[in-house]
N, C-alpha and C positions, 0 to 999 in steps of 0.2 A: 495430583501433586505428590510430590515427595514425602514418604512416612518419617524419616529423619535427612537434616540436613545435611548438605554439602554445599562445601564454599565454594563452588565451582559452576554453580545452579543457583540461578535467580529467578525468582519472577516481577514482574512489573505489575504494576498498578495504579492506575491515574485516577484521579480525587477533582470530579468538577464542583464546586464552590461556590457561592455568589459573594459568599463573606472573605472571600479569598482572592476574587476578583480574577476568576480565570481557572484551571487544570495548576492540581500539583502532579508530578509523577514521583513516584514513589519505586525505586528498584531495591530489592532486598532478598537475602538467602532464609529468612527465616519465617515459619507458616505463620506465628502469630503475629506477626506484620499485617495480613491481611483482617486478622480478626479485632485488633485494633483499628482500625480505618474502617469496617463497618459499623464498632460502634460510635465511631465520627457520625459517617451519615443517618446513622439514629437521633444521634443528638442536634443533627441542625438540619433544618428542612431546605430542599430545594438544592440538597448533596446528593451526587451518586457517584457509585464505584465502580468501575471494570476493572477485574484483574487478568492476565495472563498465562498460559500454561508455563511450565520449567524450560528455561532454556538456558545454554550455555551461555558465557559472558562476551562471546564474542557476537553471540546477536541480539546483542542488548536495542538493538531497534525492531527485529521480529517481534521481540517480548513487548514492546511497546504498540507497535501495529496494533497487536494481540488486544491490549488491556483499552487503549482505542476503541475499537470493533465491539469488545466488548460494553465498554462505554454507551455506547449506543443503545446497544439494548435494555441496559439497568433503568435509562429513562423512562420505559413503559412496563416496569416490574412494580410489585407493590412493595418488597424490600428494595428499593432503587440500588440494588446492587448483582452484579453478572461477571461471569465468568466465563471467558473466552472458549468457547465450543469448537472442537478441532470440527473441521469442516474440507470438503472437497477444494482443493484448489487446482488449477487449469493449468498450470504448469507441470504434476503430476498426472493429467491427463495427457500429455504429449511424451512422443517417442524418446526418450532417453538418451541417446546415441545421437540423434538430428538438433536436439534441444542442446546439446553440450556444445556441438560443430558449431552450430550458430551461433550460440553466446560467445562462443571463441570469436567468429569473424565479427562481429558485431563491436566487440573489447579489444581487435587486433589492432590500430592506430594504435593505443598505448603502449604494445608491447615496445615500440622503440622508444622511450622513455628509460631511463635512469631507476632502477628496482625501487626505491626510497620515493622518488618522486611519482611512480606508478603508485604505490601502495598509500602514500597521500593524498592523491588527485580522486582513487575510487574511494578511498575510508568516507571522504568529504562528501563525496557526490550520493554515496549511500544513505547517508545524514542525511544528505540537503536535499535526496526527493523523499523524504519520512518527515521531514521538520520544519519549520521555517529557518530564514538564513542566520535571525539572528538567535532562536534556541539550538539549531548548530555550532554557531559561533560559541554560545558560554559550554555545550560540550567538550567542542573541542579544544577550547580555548585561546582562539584566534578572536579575531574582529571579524564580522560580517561584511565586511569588503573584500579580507581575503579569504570567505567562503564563496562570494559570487567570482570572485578572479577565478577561482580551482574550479567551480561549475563550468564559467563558461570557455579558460581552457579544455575542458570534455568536450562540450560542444561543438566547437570550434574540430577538434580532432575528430569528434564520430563523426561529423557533420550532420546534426540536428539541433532543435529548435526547442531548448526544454519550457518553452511558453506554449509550446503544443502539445496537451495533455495526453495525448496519444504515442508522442513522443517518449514522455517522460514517462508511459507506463512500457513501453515497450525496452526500454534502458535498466529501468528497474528490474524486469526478470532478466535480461540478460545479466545484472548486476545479483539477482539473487539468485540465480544457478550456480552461478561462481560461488558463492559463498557456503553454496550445498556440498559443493564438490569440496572445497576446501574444509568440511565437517564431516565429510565422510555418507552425505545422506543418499548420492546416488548410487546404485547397485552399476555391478557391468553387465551390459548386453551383448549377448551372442551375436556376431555378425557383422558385418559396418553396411549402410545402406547410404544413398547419393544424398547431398547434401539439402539438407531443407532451409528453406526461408521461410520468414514470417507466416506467411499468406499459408503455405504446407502443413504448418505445424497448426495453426489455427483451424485446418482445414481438415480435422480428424472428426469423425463421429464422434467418438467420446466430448472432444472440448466442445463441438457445436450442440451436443442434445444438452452439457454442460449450460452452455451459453442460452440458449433457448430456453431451458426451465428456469434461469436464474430473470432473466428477463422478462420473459410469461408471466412474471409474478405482479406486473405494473399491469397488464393489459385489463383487468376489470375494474380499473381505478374510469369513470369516465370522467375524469378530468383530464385525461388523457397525458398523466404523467410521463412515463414512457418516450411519448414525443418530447416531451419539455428537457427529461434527462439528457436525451441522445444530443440536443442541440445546445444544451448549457454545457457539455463536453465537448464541443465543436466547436462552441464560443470560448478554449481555454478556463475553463471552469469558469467565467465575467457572468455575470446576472441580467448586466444592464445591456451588453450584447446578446445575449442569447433570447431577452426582453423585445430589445430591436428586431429580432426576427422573427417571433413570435406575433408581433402585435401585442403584448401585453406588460403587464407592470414588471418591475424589476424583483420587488420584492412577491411577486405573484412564480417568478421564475423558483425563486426562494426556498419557498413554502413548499412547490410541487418537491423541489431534490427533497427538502429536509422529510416531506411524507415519505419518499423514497425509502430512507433507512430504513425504518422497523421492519419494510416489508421483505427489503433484498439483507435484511443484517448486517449492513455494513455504514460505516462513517462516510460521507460523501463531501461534505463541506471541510472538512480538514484535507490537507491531502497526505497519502500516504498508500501503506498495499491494500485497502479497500476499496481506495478508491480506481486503482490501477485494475485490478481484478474485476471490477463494472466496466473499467476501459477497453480491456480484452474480450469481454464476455460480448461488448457491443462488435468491435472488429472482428470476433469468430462468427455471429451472428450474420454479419453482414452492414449492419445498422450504420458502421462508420469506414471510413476511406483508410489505411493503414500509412502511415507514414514513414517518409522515404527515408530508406539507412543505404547510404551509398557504399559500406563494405559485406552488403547480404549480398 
């Protein structure tokens, strides 16, 4: 974190609560923000904290993802409170140059769009696969009818199916490259090489031993979690679907994702970049079908 302030630099931080009846999130520029809010979860039990590393104000959903992710982990700490661990991510594993071309084609339906109306349609869609429709809605300060109109106008244009969580993770990075590039975080690469799709970029050494270790980590569980994850994200993240397939209880589906976290560090029952990031890490793997983008 930052040794002194700038208002220009936040970090986030979400506060789950039972006395609260749900997650507060807490965005703020100043350090002792966090040092107050742990000693919240001192004083009430059955409190915990994740906070987030420094980000800009323009990704004030990364910073969330972040304190999420983090979240998760505080639950099996004996100070119930954690701090978002920069960590490898799978988009950074992939070629630079093939990863841009294709978030291009992937985003190009919008370019015929109206500049105002482009720049509304992703602000929202960005919201709307980090949050549910109607914690989008009081961000942005619309109603939650016209955050599901602006999604499934996207939709409708990429032509995919954001009730298919492969889908939606696959939208997501092409929505969070754009947003790297617009902060300046990707460097330029010497050379131009032919264009890659999904299935290419996924299909690197780096992302698949990526993908493999990250996965490999369920495999000694013999409950045989692993399977239960692969196929409750096949069922659209549903329990009672992916139950049906299984042969077993619903909330048996449940229990296996919720063991999941601690061991892959990531939030899985919310949706958002951790959960998108297990998305990908199964489609580099192999584990899952990749879902169809009709401008790759």
């Amino acid at each position: 974190m930052a040794e002194c302030l700038d208002t220009t630099q936040e970090e986030a931080l979400v506060v789950r609560c039972p006395a609260m009846d749900g997650h507060v999130i807490v965005v703020s520029p100043r350090e002792r923000t966090a040092s107050d809010l742990r000693s919240l979860v001192g004083r009430h039990p059955g409190t915990f904290l994740g906070g987030s590393v420094w980000q800009s104000l323009a990704r004030t959903a990364t910073a969330y993802g972040q304190a999420v992710s983090a979240l998760a982990v505080a639950r099996f700490r004996a100070d119930k409170t954690a701090v978002y661990a920069e960590r490898t991510h799978p988009e950074r594993l992939m070629e630079p140059a093939a990863l841009r071309g294709w978030a291009a084609r992937v985003l190009r339906p919008l370019d015929t769009l109206a500049h105002h109306t482009r720049a509304e349609l992703l602000a929202t869609t960005r919201l709307g696969l980090e949050f549910t429709a109607v914690n989008t809605a009081k961000i942005l300060g619309v109603s939650r009818n016209t955050v599901r109109a602006r999604m499934e106008r996207v939709e409708t244009m990429l032509g995919v199916d954001f009730d298919d969580v492969t889908a939606r993770a696959v939208v997501h990075l092409a929505l969070h490259t754009q947003i790297n590039l617009l902060d300046g975080q990707t460097g330029n690469d010497p050379g131009t090489r032919a264009p890659a799709g999904l299935t290419g970029l996924l299909a690197g050494d780096a992302v698949r031993a990526w993908a493999h270790e990250l996965l490999g980590r369920l495999d000694h569980d013999p409950r045989r979690v692993r399977r239960t994850l692969r196929t409750w994200i096949a069922a659209g993240g549903n329990a009672e679907r992916a139950a049906q397939t299984l042969g077993v209880h619903a909330q048996t589906v449940r229990e296996h994702v919720r063991s999941a976290e601690p061991v892959l560090e990531r939030q899985l029952l919310a949706t958002g970049t951790d959960l998108y990031e297990v998305v990908l890490a199964h489609l580099a793997a192999g584990d899952l079908e990749p879902p169809v983008l009709p401008e790759e």
